[in-house]
C-alpha positions, 0 to 999 in steps of 0.5 A, a space after each residue: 532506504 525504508 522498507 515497507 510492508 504492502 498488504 492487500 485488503 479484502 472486502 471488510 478492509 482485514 488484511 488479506 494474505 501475507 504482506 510484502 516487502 519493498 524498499 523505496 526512497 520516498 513515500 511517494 515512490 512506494 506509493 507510486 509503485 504500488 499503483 502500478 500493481 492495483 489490479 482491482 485490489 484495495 492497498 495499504 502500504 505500511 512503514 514501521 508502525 506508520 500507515 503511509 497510505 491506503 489505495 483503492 482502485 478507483 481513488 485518484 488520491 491516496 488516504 494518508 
């Protein structure tokens, strides 16, 4: 299963804090997941060296 690193992003869009870690079968259940978490906080959610996608609260599609 890949893992990922979620980072939270702050209002110049810099990493804010330290990541976290999670593990998911798809990009799309990491994805899935992390927007259950938003609460009003702008995301990216990252595997390996690859962006897999950035949320923001309001976004009904994610920026891959």
């Amino acid at each position: 299963m890949p893992e990922y690193r979620i980072f939270q992003l702050d209002d110049a869009d810099r990493f804010r804090g330290p990541s976290k870690a999670a593990t998911h079968e798809t990009d799309q259940d990491a994805i899935a997941e992390v927007r259950k978490t938003l609460d009003g906080a702008t995301i990216e959610i990252w595997e390996g060296s690859r962006r897999v996608a950035t949320i923001r609260p309001n976004d009904k599609t994610p920026r891959v």
